[in-house]
C-alpha positions as CSV (number, residue, x, y, z in Angstrom):
1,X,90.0,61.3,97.0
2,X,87.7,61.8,94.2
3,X,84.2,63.7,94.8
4,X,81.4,61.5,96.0
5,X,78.7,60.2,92.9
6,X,75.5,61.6,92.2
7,X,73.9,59.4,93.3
8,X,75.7,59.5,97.3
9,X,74.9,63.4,96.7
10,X,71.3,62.4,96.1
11,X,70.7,60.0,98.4
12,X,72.6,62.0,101.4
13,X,70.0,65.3,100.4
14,X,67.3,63.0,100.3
15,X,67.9,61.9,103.8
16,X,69.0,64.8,105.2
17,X,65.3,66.5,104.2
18,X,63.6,63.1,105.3
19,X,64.9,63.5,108.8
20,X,64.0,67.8,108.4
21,X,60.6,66.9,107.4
22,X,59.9,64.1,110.2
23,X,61.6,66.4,112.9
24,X,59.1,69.1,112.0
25,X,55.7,66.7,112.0
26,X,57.0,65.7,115.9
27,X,57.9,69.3,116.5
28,X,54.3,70.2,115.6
29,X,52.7,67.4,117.4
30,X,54.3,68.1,120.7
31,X,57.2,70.7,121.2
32,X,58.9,70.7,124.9
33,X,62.0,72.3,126.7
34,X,64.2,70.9,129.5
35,X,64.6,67.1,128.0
36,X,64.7,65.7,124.3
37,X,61.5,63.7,124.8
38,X,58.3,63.7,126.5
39,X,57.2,60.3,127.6
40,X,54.3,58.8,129.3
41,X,55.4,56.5,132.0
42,X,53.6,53.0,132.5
43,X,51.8,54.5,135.6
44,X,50.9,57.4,133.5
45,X,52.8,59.6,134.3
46,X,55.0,62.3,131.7
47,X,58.3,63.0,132.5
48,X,61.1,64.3,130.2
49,X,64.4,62.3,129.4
50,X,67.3,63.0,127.2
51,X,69.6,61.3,124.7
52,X,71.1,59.8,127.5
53,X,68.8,58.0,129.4
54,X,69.9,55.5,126.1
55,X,68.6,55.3,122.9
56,X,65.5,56.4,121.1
57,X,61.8,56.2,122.7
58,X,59.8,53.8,120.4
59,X,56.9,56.9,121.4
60,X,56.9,60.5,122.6
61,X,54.6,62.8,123.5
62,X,56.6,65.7,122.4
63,X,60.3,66.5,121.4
64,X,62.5,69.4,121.5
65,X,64.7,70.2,118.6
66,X,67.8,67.8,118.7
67,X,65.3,64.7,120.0
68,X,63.1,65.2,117.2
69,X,66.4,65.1,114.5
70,X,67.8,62.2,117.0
71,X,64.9,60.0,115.9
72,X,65.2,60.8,112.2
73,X,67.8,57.7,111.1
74,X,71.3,57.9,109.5
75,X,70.9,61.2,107.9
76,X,70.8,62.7,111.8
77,X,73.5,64.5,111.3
78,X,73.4,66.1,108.1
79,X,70.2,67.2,109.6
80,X,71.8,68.6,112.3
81,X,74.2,70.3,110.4
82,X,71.5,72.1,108.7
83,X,69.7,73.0,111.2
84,X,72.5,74.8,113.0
85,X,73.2,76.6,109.6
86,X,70.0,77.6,109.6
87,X,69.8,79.0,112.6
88,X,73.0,81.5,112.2
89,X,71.2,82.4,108.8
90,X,67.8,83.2,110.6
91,X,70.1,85.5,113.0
92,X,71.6,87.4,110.0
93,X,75.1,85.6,110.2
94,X,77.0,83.6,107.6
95,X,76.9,79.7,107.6
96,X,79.2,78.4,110.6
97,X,79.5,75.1,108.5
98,X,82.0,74.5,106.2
99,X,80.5,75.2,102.7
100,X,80.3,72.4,100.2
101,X,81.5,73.1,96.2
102,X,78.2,74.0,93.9
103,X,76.5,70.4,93.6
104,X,78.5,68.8,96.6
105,X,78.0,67.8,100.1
106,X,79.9,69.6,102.6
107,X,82.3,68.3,104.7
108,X,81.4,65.8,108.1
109,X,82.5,67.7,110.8
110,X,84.8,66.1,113.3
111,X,82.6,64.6,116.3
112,X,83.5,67.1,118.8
113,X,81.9,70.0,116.6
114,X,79.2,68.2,115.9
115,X,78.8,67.8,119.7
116,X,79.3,71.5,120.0
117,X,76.7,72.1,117.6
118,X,74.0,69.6,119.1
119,X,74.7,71.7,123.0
120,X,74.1,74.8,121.2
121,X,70.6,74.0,119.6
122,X,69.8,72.1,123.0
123,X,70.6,75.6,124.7
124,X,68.7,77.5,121.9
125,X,65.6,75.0,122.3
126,X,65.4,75.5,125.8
127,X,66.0,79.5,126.2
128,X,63.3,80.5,128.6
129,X,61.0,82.7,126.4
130,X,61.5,80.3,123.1
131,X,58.8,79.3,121.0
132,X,57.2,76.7,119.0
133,X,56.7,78.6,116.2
134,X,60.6,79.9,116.3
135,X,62.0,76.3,116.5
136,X,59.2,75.3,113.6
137,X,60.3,78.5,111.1
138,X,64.3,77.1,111.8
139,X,63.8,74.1,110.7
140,X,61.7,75.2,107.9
141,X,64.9,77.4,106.8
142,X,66.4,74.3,107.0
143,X,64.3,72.0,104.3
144,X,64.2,75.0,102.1
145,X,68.0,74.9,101.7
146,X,68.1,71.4,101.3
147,X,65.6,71.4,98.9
148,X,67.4,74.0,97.2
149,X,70.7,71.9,97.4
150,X,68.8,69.2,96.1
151,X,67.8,71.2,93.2
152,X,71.3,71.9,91.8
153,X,72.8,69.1,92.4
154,X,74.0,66.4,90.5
155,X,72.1,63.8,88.3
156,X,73.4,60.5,87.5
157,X,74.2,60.4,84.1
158,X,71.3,58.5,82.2
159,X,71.9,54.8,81.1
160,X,73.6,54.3,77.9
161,X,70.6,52.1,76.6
162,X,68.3,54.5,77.5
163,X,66.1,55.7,74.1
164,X,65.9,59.4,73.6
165,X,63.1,61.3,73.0
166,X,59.2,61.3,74.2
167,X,58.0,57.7,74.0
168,X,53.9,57.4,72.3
169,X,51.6,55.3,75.2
């Protein structure tokens, strides 16, 4: 199978840090434990639900770590990949994901360890004693390694048409 294109290098990192950076902006509007979602009830009420009361809430009051990736689109997870990389790094342990070659993506993991992987953030996010702050400076570790990943991989080659040199306004 030959290696994916630039471009599919490109636009996977681009979405991968799309979801990191919208996961962090509902982590810092509203961070919870004990569900994936904080949601205000038509009555008015909040009460907390989870990835399997179905689908995504169109709103939520707050999120814990895997609801705020879950809302983040197709690039979920890659996201969530790097966020449980990031994690073992911020504990002083090696990457638990396979590693990609320089410039590539790594591998998808097969669907039960991506399961495993989403359990164990949920269990992280919700260790009594947890903060904000702690889930926040994760998923920072997170963005900066894919916006280092981004920086050393790939560019499409230019167009064959396209004129060298600085062009005069």
């Amino acid at each position: 199978m030959p290696p994916p294109s630039a471009e599919l290098i490109l636009a996977e990192l681009n979405g991968q840090l799309a979801v990191l950076e919208g996961a962090r902006a509902e982590l810092e509007a509203g961070w919870v434990q004990g569900g994936w979602w904080s949601v205000t009830s038509a009555d008015g009420d909040h009460r907390l639900v989870t990835g399997d009361a179905g689908g995504r809430p169109a709103h939520v009051d707050g999120s814990c770590l895997v609801g705020a990736l879950a809302r983040g689109g197709p690039y979920v997870g890659r996201a969530a990949d790097a966020v449980y990389d990031a994690l073992w790094a911020s504990q002083g342990q090696a990457a638990q994901a396979a590693q990609a070659a320089p410039g590539g993506l790594p591998p998808v993991p097969a669907p039960e360890v991506r399961q495993a992987r989403v359990r164990m953030l949920t269990q992280w996010n919700d260790q009594a004693g947890r903060t904000r702050e702690e889930v926040l400076a994760v998923v920072d570790r997170a963005i900066s390694a894919t916006i280092m990943d981004l920086m050393s991989a790939p560019r499409p080659p230019a167009p064959a048409d396209a004129p060298l040199g600085v062009h005069a306004d």
